[in-house]
C-alpha positions as CSV (number, residue, x, y, z in Angstrom):
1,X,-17.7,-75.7,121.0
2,X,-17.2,-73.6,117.6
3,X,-16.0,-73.4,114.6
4,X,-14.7,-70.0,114.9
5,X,-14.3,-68.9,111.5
6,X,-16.5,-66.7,109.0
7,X,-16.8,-66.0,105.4
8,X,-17.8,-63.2,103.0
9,X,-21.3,-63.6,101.1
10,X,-21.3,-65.3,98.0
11,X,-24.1,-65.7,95.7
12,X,-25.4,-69.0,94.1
13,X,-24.9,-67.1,90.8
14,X,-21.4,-66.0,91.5
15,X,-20.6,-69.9,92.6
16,X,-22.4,-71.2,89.3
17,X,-20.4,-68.8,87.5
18,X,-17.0,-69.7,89.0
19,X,-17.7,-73.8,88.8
20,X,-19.0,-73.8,85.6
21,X,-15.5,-72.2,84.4
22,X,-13.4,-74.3,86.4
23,X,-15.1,-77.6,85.1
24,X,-17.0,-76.8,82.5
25,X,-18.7,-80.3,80.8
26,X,-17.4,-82.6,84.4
27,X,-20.7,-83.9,85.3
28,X,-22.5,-82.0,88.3
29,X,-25.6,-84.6,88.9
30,X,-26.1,-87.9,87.0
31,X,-29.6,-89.3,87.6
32,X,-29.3,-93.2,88.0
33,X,-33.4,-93.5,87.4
34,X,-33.1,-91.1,84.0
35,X,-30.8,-93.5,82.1
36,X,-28.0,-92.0,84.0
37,X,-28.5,-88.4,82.2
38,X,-26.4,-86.2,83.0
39,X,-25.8,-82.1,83.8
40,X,-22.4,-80.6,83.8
41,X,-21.2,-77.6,85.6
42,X,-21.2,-75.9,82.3
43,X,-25.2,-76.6,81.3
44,X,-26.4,-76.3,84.8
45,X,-24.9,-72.6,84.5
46,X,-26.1,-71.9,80.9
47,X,-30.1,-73.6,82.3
48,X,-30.1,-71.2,85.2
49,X,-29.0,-67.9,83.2
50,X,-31.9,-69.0,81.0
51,X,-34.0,-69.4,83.5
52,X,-33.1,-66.0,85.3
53,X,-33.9,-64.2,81.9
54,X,-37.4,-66.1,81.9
55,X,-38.1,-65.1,85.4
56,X,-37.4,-61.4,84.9
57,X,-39.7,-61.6,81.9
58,X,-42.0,-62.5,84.3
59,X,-41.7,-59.8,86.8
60,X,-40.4,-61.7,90.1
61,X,-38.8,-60.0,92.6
62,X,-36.9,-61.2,95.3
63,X,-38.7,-63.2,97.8
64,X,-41.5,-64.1,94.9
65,X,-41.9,-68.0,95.5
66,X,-41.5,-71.0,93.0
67,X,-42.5,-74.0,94.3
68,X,-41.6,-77.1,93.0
69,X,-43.4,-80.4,93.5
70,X,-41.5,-83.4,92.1
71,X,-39.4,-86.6,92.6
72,X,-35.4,-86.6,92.7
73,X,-34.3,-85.4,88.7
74,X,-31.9,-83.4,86.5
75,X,-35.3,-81.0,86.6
76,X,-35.7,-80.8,90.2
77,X,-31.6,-79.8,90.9
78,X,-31.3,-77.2,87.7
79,X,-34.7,-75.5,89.5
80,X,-34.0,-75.6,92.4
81,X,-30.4,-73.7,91.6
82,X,-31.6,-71.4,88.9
83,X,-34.7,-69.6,91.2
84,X,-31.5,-69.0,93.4
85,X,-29.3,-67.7,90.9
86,X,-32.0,-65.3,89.8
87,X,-32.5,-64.6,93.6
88,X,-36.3,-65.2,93.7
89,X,-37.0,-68.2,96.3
90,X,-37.2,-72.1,95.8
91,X,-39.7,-73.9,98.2
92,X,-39.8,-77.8,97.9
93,X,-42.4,-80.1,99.5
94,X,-41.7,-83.9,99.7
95,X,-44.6,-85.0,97.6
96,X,-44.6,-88.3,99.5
97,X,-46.3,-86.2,102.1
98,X,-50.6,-87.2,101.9
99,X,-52.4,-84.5,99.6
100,X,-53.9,-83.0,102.1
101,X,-50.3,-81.3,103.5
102,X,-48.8,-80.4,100.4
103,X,-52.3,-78.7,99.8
104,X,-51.7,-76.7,103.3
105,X,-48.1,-76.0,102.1
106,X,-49.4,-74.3,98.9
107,X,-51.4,-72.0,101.2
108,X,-48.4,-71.1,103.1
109,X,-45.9,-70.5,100.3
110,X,-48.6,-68.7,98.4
111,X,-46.4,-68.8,95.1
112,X,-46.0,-66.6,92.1
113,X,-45.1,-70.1,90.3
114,X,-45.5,-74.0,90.8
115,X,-43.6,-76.4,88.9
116,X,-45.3,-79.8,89.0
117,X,-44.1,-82.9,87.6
118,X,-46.8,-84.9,85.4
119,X,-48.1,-87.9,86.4
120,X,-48.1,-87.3,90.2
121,X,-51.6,-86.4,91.1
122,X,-51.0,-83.0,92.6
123,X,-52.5,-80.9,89.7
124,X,-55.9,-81.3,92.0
125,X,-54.5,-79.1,94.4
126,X,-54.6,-76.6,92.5
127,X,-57.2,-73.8,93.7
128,X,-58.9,-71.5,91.7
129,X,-59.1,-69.0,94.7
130,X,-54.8,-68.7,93.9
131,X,-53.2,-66.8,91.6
132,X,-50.5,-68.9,91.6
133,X,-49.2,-70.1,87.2
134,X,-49.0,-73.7,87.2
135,X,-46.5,-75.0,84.6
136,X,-45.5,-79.0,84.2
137,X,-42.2,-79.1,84.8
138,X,-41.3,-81.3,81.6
139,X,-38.1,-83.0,80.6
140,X,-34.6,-80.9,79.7
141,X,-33.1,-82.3,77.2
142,X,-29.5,-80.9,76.4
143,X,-29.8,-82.3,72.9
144,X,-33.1,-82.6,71.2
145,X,-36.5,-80.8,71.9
146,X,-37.0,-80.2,75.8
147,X,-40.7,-80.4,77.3
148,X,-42.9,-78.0,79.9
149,X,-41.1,-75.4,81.8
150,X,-37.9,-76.4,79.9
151,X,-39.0,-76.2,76.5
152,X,-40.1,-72.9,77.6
153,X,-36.8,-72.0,78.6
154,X,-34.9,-72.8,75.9
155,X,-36.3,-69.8,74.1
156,X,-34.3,-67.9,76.5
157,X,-30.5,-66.7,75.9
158,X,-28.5,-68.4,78.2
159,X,-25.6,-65.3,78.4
160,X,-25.6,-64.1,82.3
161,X,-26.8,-60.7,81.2
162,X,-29.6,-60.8,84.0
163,X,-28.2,-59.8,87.5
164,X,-29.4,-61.5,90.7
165,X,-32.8,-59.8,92.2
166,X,-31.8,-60.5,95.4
167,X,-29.8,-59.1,98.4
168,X,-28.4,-61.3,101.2
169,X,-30.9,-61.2,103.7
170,X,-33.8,-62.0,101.3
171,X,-34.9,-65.5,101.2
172,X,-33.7,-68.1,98.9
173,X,-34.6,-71.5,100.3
174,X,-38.2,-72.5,102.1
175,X,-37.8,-76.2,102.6
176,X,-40.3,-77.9,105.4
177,X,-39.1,-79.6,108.9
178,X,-39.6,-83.3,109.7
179,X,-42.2,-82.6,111.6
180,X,-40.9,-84.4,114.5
181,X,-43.1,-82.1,117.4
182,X,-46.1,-80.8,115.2
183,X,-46.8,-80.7,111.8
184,X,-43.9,-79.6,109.4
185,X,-43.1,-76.3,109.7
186,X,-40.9,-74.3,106.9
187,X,-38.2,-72.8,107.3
188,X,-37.0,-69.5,105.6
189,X,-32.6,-69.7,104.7
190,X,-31.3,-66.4,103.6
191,X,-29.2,-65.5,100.5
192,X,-25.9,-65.5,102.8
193,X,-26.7,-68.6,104.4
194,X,-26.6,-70.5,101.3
195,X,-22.8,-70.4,100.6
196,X,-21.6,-71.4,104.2
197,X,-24.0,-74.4,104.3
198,X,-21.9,-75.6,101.3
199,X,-18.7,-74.8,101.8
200,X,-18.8,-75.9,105.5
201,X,-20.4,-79.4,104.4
202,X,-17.9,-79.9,101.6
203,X,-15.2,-78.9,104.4
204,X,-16.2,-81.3,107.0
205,X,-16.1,-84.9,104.3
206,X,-13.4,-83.5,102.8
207,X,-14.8,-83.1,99.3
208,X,-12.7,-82.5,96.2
209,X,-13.1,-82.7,92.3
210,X,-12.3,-86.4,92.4
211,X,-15.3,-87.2,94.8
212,X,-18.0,-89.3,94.1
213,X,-21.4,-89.2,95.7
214,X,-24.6,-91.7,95.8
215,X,-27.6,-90.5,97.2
216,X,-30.8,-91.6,97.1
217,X,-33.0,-89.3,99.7
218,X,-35.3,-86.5,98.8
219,X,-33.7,-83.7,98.0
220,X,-36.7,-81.7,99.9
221,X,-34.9,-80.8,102.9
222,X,-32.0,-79.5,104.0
223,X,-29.7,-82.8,104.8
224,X,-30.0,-83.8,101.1
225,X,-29.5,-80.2,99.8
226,X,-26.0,-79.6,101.8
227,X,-24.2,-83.2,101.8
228,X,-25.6,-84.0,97.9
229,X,-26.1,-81.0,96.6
230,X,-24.4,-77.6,97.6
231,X,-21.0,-79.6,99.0
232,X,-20.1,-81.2,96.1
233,X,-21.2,-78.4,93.7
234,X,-18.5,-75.8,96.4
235,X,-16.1,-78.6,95.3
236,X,-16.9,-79.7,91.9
237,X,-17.7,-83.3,93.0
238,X,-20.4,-85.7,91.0
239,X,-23.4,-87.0,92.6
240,X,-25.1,-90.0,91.4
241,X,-28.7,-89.3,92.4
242,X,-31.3,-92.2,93.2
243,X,-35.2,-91.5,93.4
244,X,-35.7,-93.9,96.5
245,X,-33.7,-96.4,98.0
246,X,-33.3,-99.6,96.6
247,X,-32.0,-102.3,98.9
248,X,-30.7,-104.4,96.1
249,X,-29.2,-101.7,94.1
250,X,-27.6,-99.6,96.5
251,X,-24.3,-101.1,96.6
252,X,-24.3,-102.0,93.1
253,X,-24.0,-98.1,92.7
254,X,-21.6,-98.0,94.8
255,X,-19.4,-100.4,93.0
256,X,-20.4,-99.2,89.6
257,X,-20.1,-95.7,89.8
258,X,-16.9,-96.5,92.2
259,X,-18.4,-93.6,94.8
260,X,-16.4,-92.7,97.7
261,X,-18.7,-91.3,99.3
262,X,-22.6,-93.0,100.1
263,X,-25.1,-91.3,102.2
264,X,-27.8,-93.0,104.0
265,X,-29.9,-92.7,107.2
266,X,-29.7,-94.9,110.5
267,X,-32.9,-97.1,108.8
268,X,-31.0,-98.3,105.8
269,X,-28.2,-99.3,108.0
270,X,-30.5,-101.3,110.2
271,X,-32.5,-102.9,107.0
272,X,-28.5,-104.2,105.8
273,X,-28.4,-105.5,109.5
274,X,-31.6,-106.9,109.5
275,X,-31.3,-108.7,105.8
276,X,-27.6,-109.5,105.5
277,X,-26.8,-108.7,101.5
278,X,-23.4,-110.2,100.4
279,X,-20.8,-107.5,99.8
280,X,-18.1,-106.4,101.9
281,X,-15.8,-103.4,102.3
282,X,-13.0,-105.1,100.4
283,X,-15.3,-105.0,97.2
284,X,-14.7,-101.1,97.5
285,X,-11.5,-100.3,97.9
286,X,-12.7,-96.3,96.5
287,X,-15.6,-96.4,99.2
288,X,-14.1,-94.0,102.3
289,X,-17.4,-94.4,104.4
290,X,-20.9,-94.2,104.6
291,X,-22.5,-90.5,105.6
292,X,-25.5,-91.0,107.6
293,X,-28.1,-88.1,109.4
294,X,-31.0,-87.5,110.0
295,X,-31.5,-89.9,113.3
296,X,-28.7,-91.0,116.0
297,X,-27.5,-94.0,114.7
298,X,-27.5,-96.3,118.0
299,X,-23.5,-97.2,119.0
300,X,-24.3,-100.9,119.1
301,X,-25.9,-101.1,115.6
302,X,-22.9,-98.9,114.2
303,X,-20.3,-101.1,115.9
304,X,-22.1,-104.2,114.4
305,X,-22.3,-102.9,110.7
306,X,-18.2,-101.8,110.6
307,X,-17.7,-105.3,111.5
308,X,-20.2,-107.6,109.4
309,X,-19.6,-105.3,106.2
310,X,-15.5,-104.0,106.7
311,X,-17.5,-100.6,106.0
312,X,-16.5,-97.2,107.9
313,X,-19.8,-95.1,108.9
314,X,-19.5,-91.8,109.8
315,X,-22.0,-89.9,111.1
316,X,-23.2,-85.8,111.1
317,X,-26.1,-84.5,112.9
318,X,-28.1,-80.9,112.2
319,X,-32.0,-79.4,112.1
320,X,-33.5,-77.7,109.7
321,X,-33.0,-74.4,111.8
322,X,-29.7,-74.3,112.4
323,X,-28.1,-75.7,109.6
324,X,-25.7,-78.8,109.6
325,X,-24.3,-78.8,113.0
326,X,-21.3,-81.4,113.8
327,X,-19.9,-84.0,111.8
328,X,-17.0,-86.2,112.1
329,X,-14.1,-85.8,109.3
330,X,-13.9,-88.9,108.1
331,X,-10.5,-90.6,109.9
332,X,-10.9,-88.8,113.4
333,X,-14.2,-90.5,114.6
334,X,-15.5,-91.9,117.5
335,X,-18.7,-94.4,117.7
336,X,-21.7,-92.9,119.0
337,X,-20.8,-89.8,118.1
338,X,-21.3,-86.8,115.8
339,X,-18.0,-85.7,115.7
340,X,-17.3,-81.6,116.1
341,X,-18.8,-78.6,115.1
342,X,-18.3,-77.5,111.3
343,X,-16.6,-74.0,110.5
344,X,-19.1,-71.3,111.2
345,X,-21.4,-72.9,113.2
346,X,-21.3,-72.0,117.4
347,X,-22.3,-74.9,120.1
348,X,-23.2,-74.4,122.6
349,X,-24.7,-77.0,125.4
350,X,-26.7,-75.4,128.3
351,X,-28.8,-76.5,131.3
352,X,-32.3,-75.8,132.1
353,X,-31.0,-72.4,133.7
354,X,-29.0,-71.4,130.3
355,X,-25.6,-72.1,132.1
356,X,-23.5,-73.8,129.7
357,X,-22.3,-77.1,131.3
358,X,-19.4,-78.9,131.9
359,X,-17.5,-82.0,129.4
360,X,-19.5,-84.8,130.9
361,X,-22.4,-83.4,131.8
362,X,-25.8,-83.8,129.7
363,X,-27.4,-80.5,127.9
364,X,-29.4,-79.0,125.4
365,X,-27.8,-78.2,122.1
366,X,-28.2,-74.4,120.9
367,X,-26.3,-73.3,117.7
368,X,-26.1,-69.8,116.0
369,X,-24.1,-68.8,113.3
370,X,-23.8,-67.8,109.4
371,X,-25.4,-71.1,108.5
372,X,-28.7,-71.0,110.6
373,X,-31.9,-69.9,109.0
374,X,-33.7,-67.0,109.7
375,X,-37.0,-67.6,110.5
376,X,-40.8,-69.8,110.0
377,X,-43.2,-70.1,107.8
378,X,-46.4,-70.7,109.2
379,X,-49.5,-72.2,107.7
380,X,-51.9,-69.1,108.2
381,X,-48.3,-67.7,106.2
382,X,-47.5,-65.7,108.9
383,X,-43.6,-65.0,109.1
384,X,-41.7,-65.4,112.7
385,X,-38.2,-65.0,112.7
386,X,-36.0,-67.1,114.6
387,X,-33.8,-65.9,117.4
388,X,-29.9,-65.5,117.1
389,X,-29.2,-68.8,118.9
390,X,-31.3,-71.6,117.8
391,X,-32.7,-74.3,120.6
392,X,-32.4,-77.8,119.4
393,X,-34.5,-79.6,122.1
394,X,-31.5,-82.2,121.2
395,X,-29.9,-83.4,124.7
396,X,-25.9,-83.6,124.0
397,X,-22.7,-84.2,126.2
398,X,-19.1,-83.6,125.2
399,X,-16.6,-85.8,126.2
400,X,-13.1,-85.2,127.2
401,X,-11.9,-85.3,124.2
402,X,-14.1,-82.7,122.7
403,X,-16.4,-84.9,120.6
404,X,-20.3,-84.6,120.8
405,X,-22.8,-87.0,121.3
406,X,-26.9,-86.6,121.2
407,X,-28.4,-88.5,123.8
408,X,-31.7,-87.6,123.7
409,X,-34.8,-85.6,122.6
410,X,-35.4,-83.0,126.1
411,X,-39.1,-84.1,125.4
412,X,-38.0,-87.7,125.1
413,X,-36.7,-87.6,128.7
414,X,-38.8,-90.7,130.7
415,X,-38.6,-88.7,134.7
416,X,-39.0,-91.9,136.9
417,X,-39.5,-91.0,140.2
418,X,-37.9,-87.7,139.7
419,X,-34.9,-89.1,138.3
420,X,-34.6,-88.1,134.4
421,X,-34.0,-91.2,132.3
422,X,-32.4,-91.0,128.6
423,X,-34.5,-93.3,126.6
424,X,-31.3,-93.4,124.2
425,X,-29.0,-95.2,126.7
426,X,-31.4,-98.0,127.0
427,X,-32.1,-98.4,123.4
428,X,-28.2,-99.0,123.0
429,X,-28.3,-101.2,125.8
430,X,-31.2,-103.0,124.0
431,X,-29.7,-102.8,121.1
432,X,-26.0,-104.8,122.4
433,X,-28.5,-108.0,122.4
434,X,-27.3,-110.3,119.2
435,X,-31.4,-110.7,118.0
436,X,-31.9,-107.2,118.2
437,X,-32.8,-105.4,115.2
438,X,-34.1,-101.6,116.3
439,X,-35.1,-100.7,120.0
440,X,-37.0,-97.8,121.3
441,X,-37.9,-97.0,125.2
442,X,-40.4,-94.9,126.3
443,X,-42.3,-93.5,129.3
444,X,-46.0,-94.0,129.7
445,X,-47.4,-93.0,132.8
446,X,-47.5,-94.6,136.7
447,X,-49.4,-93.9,139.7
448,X,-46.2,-94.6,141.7
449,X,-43.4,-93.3,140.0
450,X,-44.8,-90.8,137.5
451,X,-43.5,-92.5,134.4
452,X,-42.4,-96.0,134.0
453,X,-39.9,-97.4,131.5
454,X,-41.3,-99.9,128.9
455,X,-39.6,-100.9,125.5
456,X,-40.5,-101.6,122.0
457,X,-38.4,-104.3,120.1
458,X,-38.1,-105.4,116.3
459,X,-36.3,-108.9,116.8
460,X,-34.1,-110.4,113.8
461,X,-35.9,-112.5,111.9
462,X,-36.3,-115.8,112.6
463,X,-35.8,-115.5,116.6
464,X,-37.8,-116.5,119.7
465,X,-36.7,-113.7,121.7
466,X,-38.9,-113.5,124.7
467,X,-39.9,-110.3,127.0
468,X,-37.9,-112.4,130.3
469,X,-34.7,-112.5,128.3
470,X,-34.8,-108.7,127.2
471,X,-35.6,-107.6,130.6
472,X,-33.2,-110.2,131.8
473,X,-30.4,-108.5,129.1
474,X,-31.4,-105.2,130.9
475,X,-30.9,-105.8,134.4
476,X,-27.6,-106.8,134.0
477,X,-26.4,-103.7,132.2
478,X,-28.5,-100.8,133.5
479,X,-29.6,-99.6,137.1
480,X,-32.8,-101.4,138.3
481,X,-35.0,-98.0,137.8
482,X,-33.8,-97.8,133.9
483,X,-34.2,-101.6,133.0
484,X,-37.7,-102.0,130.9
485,X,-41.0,-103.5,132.9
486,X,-42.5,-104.4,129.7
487,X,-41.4,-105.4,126.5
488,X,-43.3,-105.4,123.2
489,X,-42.0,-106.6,120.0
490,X,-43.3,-105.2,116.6
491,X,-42.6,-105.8,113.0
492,X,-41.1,-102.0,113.0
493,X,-40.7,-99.0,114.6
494,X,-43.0,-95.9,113.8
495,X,-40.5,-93.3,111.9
496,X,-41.0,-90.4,109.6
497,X,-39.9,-90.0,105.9
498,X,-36.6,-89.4,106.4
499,X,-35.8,-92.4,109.7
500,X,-36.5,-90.1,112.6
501,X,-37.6,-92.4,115.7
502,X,-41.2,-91.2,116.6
503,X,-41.7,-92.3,120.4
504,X,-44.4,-90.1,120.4
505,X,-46.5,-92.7,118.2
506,X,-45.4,-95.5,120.6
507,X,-46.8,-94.1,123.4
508,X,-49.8,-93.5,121.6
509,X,-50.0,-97.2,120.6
510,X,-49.4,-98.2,124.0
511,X,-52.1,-96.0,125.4
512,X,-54.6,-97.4,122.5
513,X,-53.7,-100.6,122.7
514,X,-52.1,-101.7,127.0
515,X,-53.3,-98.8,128.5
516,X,-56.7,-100.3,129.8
517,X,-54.8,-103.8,129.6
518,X,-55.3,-105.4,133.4
């Protein structure tokens, strides 16, 4: 599978340049938690020429680091495009993350500059030992006397005298992985990978000037970056931006900024499901669908939210390494799925000998292409650079008519008796029960068989749903050696910041807490 096309390198400058002429004052980002303030095509390009002639005051070169620490904001987005238009590199760190990781990031990155919002904390993490300029990042203000690193730039000219530092293969982006098989790692994007991330995403949801997108993630990693950032800015679409979700709100600012567009992650989906709010499709008639990554969403869950809300989901799937992977295109979708590859991305599926592998058949996801990154950054700082195709560990299958579905993490794989065992098909089957809120399966181990399937359950609220009538639910839908043995039912499943399923923590729990249970 591939999207067999290519295109030339562009630069973040060059794209600021070209949007800002073709939209001039249209709003860019609105921030819904800064009194909806606004930044336009036009000032976001004027900000980053100013801050490109502030940087080369300073002496950075390409590759030199600024890392930013801060929530969602007008601040964070004009940063986080102006290092990159002067060609130096942005790192972000999710400062929800406990102190004592972003302090190990700070290591890593070893940056010429950190921008740190006020108020947060973080300035304790600063270490004397670094040589590292720590500036608050402050308010901009596009009227009226801007604070911190933006009343600093101000004093700069904002004419685009300064040419970029960079080349394509330097590094523009370091953003850190979810940390879903050790502890994040970052990852180093290239100049040229920048642009095909963008256009690609903006490609595959079919964005245009007219588009309207509500997000409400951190824009720390890459998801948020492509579908809410660099898509609608290849486009010339507005984002409303949230700081955190907001259960109540959401769908307020859906209706009051009439977005046709709103991205989520499986989690929100499930808390709708879970706490029934009263709004429906029909409310929305400019809503196309909701974008949601991150995490499978489970086929039963999906199928149940299109029909309680009249709400189309679509979903896109991608890693940190390789970029934003598949996607479906809005009207040609199909449950369960993630739809087909974007335009310059190559997928491939391949067995455990590296033969690729039939429609049908279950393998591991590689991609390669312009959008994957180019290498790691470890914590000691050490640099490794990634190979030419990237390995997921994601288990996919293609169907017969071409569209792909993960089924599985390869080191999610419960082996019963020999016999390898997709935790994912039973969590769907679990999932098909009506008092079912969010399901996980796991292996933990037997003397008999190896591993032995057990379950974890988060029941609506207000049910008496008992461990005979899930295992009963099971048996009549799966084969005997994939239906549960046990069944425990928690307030919620352990996931990471941004909904990622971690099984690993279940079977920790179960070994802590059943394992010496007679």
């Amino acid at each position: 599978m591939q999207g067999t096309q290519t295109t030339r390198y562009k630069s973040v400058r060059t794209v600021l340049a070209e949007q800002a002429a073709k939209f001039g004052d249209k709003p860019y980002m609105v921030s819904i938690d800064q009194d909806e303030k606004v930044l336009s095509f036009d000032a976001l390009y004027q900000l980053s020429n100013r801050m490109a002639h502030l940087f080369a005051a300073r002496g950075l070169k390409a590759n030199d680091r600024v890392l930013m620490l801060s929530e969602n904001s007008i601040e964070f987005i004009a940063v986080f495009l102006g290092v990159q238009r002067y060609g130096a590199t942005i790192a972000t760190a999710n400062i929800e993350m406990n102190t004592s990781h972003i302090g190990e990031i700070l290591q890593a990155v070893d940056p010429a500059i950190v921008l740190v919002q006020e108020g947060l904390g973080l300035e304790k993490l600063r270490n004397p030992n670094m040589t590292s300029e720590w500036i608050p990042l402050g308010i901009w203000n596009e009227v009226g006397q801007s604070t911190g690193f933006f009343d600093v730039v101000s004093n700069y000219p904002a004419d685009d005298d300064i040419v970029e530092v960079c080349g394509p293969n330097d590094i523009a982006v370091i953003f850190y992985t979810s940390g879903t098989e050790t502890k994040p790692k970052g990852v180093m994007q290239t100049h040229s990978a920048v642009w095909p991330n963008y256009d690609a995403t903006a490609d595959c949801v079919e964005l245009n000037e007219t588009s309207r997108v509500v997000d409400c993630r951190s824009y720390t990693w890459l998801s948020s970056q492509n579908m809410s950032l660099g898509g609608p800015l290849a486009r010339g679409a507005t984002v409303y931006m949230a700081k955190k979700f907001s259960r109540g709100s959401y769908f307020d600012w859906i209706k009051k900024y009439h977005a046709t567009i709103g991205v989520v992650v499986p989690t929100i989906l499930n808390m709708f499901l879970n706490r029934p709010v009263e709004v429906h499709g029909k409310e929305m008639p400019h809503l196309r669908f909701l974008m949601t990554s991150s995490a499978p969403m489970l086929a039963e869950n999906w199928a149940k939210f299109e029909e309680q809300y009249g709400i189309r989901i679509c979903q896109s799937a991608g890693c940190s390494e390789g970029g934003l992977m598949s996607s479906h295109r809005g009207i040609n979708r199909k449950i369960g799925t993630i739809g087909f590859p974007l335009k310059y991305q190559n997928v491939r599926l391949l067995d455990a000998d590296d033969n690729e592998v039939p429609n049908g058949q279950n393998g591991q996801i590689v991609v390669s292409g312009q959008q994957k990154s180019w290498g790691y950054l470890h914590p000691n700082g050490q640099i490794e650079k990634l190979p030419l195709e990237h390995r997921t560990g994601d288990l996919g299958q293609i169907d017969e008519d071409g569209h792909l579905t993960i089924v599985g993490r390869l080191k999610d794989l419960i082996i019963r008796g020999g016999v390898n065992i997709s935790p994912v098909e039973i969590d769907n089957i679990l999932s098909r029960h009506a008092d079912v809120v969010d399901a996980a399966a796991c292996g933990i181990p037997d003397e008999i068989y190896g591993e032995e399937v057990i379950c974890y359950v988060v029941r609506r609220e207000g049910s008496e749903l008992s461990e005979s009538s899930i295992i009963k639910h099971c048996g009549e839908l799966l084969a005997p050696f994939k239906t549960p043995k046990r069944v425990f039912f928690v307030k919620e499943l352990p996931k990471n910041e941004r909904g990622k399923l971690d099984r690993r923590a279940l079977i920790l729990e179960w070994k802590k807490t059943q394992a010496a249970t007679p």
